[in-house]
C-alpha positions as CSV (number, residue, x, y, z in Angstrom):
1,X,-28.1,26.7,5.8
2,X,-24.7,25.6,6.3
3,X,-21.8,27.5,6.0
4,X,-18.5,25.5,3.9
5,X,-16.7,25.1,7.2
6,X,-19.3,23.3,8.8
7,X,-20.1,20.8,5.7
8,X,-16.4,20.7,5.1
9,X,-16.0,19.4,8.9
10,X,-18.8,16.9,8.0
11,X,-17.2,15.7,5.0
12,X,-14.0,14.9,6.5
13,X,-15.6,13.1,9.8
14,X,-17.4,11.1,7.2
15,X,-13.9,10.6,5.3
16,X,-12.7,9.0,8.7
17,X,-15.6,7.2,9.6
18,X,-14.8,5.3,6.2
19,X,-11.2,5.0,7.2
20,X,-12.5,3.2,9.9
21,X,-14.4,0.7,8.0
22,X,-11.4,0.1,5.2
23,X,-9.1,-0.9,8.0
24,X,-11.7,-3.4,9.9
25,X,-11.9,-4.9,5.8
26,X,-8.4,-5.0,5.4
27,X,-7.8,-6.8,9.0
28,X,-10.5,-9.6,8.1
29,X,-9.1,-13.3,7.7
30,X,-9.7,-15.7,5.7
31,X,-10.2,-16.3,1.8
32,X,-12.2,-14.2,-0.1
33,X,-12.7,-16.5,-3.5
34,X,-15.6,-14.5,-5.0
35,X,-13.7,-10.8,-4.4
36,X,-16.5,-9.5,-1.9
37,X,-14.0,-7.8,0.3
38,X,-11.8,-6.4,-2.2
39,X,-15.4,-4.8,-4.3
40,X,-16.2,-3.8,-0.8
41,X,-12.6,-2.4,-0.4
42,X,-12.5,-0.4,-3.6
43,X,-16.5,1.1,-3.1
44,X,-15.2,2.0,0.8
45,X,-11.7,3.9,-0.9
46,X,-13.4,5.6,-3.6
47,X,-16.1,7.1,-0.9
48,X,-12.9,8.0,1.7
49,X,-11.2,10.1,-1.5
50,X,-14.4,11.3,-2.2
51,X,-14.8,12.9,0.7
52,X,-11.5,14.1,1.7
53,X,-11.4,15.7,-1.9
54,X,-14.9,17.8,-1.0
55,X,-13.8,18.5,2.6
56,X,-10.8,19.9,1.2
57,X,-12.4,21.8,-1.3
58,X,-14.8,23.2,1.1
59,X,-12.6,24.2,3.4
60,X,-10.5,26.3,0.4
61,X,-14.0,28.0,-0.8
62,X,-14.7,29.0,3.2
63,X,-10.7,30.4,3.3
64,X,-11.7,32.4,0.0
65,X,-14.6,34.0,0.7
């Protein structure tokens, strides 16, 4: 089993992997008339929050403990 370090390092690896992908969206050109990118953009920042918010959280518990 994992201890809350380890899934909070996970966590916030995933957070930047995401990062990643948000700023590759956000340097795309061209139009985007039916609001693909910008779905795509919201879905890809609430997952980045998501995870720094857990990773963070996890990384408290680990501190407490």
């Amino acid at each position: 089993m994992k201890t809350n370090r380890e899934l909070s390092e996970e966590y916030l690896d995933d957070a930047e992997k995401v990062l990643r992908c948000i700023r590759a969206l956000r340097a795309e050109r061209g139009p985007d008339l039916a609001g693909i990118r910008a779905r795509r953009l919201r879905m890809l920042t609430e997952m980045y929050d998501e995870c720094r918010v857990v990773g963070h959280l996890l990384a408290r518990r680990e501190r407490t403990v």
